[in-house]
N, C-alpha and C positions, 0 to 999 in steps of 0.2 A: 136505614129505612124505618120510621116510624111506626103504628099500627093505624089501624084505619079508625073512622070514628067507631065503627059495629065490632071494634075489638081485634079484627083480624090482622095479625103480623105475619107479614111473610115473610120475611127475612129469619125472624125466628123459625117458623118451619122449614125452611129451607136446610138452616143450621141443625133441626132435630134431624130432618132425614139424611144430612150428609152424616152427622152423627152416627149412627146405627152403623156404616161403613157395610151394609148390605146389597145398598143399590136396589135397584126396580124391583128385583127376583128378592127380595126380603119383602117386600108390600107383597108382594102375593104370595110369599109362603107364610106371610101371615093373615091371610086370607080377605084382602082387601077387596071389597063390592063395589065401591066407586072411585074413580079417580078423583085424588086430593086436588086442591085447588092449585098448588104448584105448579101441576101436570097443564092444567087447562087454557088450550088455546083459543085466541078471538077470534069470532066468528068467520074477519076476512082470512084467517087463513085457509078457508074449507070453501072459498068462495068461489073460486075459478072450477069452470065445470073439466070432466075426464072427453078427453078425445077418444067415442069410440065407432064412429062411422066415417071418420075421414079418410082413411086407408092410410093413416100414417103406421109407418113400425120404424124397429131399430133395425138397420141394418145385420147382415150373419157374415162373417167373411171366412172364407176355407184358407186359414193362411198356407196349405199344403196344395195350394192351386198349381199345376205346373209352369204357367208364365207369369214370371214377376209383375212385368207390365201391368197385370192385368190385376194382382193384389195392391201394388200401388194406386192403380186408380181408383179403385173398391173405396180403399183408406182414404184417400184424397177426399171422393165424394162424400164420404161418412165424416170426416174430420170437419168438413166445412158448411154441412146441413144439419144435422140432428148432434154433430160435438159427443155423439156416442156411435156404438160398434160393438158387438157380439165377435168374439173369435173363436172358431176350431180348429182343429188339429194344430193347435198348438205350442204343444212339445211339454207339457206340464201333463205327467201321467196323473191318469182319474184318480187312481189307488192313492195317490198323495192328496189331492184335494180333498175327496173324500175322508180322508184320517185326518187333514187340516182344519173339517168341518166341525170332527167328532170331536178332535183333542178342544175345541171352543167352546163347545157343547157341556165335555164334560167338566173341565172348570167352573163353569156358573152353577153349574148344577150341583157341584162337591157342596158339603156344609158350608155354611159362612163366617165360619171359624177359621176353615182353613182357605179364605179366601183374602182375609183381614189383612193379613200382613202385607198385601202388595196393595189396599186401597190408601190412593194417596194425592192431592193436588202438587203435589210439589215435583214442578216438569223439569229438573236438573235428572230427575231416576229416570235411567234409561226400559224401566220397565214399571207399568205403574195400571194397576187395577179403578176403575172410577164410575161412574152414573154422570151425563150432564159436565164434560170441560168448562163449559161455561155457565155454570148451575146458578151462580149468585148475582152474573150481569144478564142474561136472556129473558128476555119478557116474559116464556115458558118453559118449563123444563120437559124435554121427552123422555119417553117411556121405554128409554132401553140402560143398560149397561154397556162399558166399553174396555178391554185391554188392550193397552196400547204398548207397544213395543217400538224401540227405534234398532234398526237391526242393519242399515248401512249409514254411512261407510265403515264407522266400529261394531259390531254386533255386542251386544253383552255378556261376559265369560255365562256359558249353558246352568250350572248352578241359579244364578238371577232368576232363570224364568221357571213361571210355575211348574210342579210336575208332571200335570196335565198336558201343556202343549211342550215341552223340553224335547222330546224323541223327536220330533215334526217339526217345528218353527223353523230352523235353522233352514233344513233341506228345502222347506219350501220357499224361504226366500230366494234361495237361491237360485230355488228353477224358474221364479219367476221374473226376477233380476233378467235372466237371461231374452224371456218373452220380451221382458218391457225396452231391450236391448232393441229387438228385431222392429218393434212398435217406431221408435223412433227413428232406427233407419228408414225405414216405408217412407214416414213423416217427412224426412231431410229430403227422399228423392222424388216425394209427391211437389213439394217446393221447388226443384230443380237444382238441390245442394248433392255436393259430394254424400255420399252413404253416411258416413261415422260425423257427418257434421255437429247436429244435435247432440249426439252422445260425447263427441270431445269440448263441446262447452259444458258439458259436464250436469244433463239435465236427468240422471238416471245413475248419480252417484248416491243420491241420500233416500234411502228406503225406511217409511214407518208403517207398520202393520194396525191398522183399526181394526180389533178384532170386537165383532159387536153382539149381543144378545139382548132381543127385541120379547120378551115374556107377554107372554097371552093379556091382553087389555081387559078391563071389565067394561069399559064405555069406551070403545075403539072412534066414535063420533069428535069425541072430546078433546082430544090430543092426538100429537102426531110420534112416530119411531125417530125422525130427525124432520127438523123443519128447512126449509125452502133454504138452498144453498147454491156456491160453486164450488169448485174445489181451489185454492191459491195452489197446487202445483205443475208440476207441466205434464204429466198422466197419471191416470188412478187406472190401476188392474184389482177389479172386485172379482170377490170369489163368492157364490151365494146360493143357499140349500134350494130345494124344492118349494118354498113356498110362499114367496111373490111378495112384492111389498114395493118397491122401488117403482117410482114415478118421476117419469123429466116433462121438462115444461117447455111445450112446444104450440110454434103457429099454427092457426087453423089455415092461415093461407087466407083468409080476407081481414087484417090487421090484428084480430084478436088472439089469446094465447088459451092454452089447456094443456092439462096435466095427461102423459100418455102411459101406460102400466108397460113396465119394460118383462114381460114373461119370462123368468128360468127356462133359460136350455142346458140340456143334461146334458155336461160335460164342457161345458163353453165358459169363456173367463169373459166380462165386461169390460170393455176399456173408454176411458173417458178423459177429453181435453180438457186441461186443467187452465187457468187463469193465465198463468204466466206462458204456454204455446202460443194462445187466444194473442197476449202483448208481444211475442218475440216474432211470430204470423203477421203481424201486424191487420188483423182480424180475422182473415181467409181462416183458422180454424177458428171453432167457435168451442167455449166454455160454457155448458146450459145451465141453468139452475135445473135442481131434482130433488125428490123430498123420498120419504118411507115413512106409510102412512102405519099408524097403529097397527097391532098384530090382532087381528080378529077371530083367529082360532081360541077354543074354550080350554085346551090344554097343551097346547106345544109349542117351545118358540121358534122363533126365526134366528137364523143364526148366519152372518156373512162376515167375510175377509177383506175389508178393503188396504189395498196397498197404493201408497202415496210417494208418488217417484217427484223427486226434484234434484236443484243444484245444492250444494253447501253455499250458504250464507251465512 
């Protein structure tokens, strides 16, 4: 990519800030006042209004309901209108999430020295620190950091992962392997399948942890924490602090769409239809697109877990 006639090269700055191997939280601890032009999205992306008097929400399901039937349908209905769902009581203890919050937290926030050695584009590492996956083709880059870990079907020998989340990673995939276990049985018997249908085609074998940190914006206007998406797997279980950011893109109900703020429930995990349910549903669930907008707090970030369940391919 060449520079512009006014001098400006982006490609070059691109290269300077993946250079530095600091990621977002290096711009602001080096005390960055405006977001760089990298950062800066076009106007249509900020263009669709937020839905806040339709009475749309995300649905809340007590997966500890005592009639199946009746969690079944919940999922069903959730699975094929809004393609998202809040779950409680569901069997992933708080005190884990909670430490799975903190050990994310404390990583980005350790020096950036000792963060260096896991930032890397090179997706053969099963373990791998970064800013922007796709920093160099995306129109604009967002304003968070990512560790990403692939932890089924192989997990990486516990050494690999940073010291920070090493005590916690593991146990919490596991506990939530198990969730996203129960997620897709509902799924197979909301359809009219055997129970373990979904799961013995094998849609809950391959688990990657997006562990994210979204750093305080100076122009939260400006740019987005990820832009407008779905997910290609066949369920995402997010785990996400108290302080809101996540928006799905939904009908007003007379042909038009808006962005709806999905609110933190304390102690609830997010579960969302991935691309590939959406095609094996043959539409009845739906895959929404959803974005997370800048972090507009002046000094804390947002920090969340999303887990991406699919088959081997």
């Amino acid at each position: 990519m060449s520079a512009t006639e006014d001098g400006y090269d982006r490609r070059r700055e691109l290269q300077a800030f993946d250079d530095t191997k600091a990621g977002v939280k290096g711009l602001v601890d080096a005390g960055v006042t405006a977001v760089p032009a990298i950062f800066r999205h076009p106007p249509e992306s900020f263009s669709l209004p937020l839905l806040q008097s339709t009475g749309a929400t995300i649905p809340v399901i007590d997966l500890a309901c005592a009639r199946r039937e009746e969690v079944v349908g919940r999922v069903k209905a959730a699975a094929e209108t809004a393609g998202f769902f809040q779950v409680v009581n569901h069997g992933v203890p708080a005190e884990l999430m909670a430490e799975m919050l903190a050990a994310v937290r404390r990583f980005n926030e350790a020096p950036a020295e000792a963060k260096r050695p896991y930032y890397t584009r090179d997706t053969s590492r099963k373990v791998r620190f970064g800013s922007n996956y796709d920093l160099f083709w995306s129109p604009a880059a967002c304003w968070r950091d990512t560790l990403f870990c692939e932890l089924a079907p192989e997990p990486p020998p516990p050494e690999e992962l940073p010291e920070a989340v090493r005590h916690v990673m593991l146990e919490y995939a596991e506990a939530v392997q198990k969730l996203a276990v129960l997620i897709l049985e509902l799924l197979s018997e909301s359809l009219g399948l055997a129970r373990d249908h979904l799961t013995q085609m094998g849609y809950v074998e391959v688990l990657r942890l997006a562990n994210q940190y979204y750093p305080p914006c100076p122009e939260p206007d400006l740019t987005l924490g990820t832009s407008k998406h779905s997910d290609s797997t066949s369920i995402t279980v997010l785990l996400q602090d108290a302080m809101g950011g996540l928006q799905v893109l939904l009908d007003h109900g007379d042909g038009r769409q808006g962005w709806l703020d999905v609110p933190p429930l304390h102690n609830a995990l997010l579960i969302n239809i991935g691309d590939h349910l959406q095609l094996i549903s043959n539409g009845r669930f739906r895959s929404v697109e959803h974005r997370v907008v800048a972090n507009k707090s002046r000094d804390t970030a947002r920090v969340s877990v999303a887990g991406f369940f699919d088959m081997i391919r």
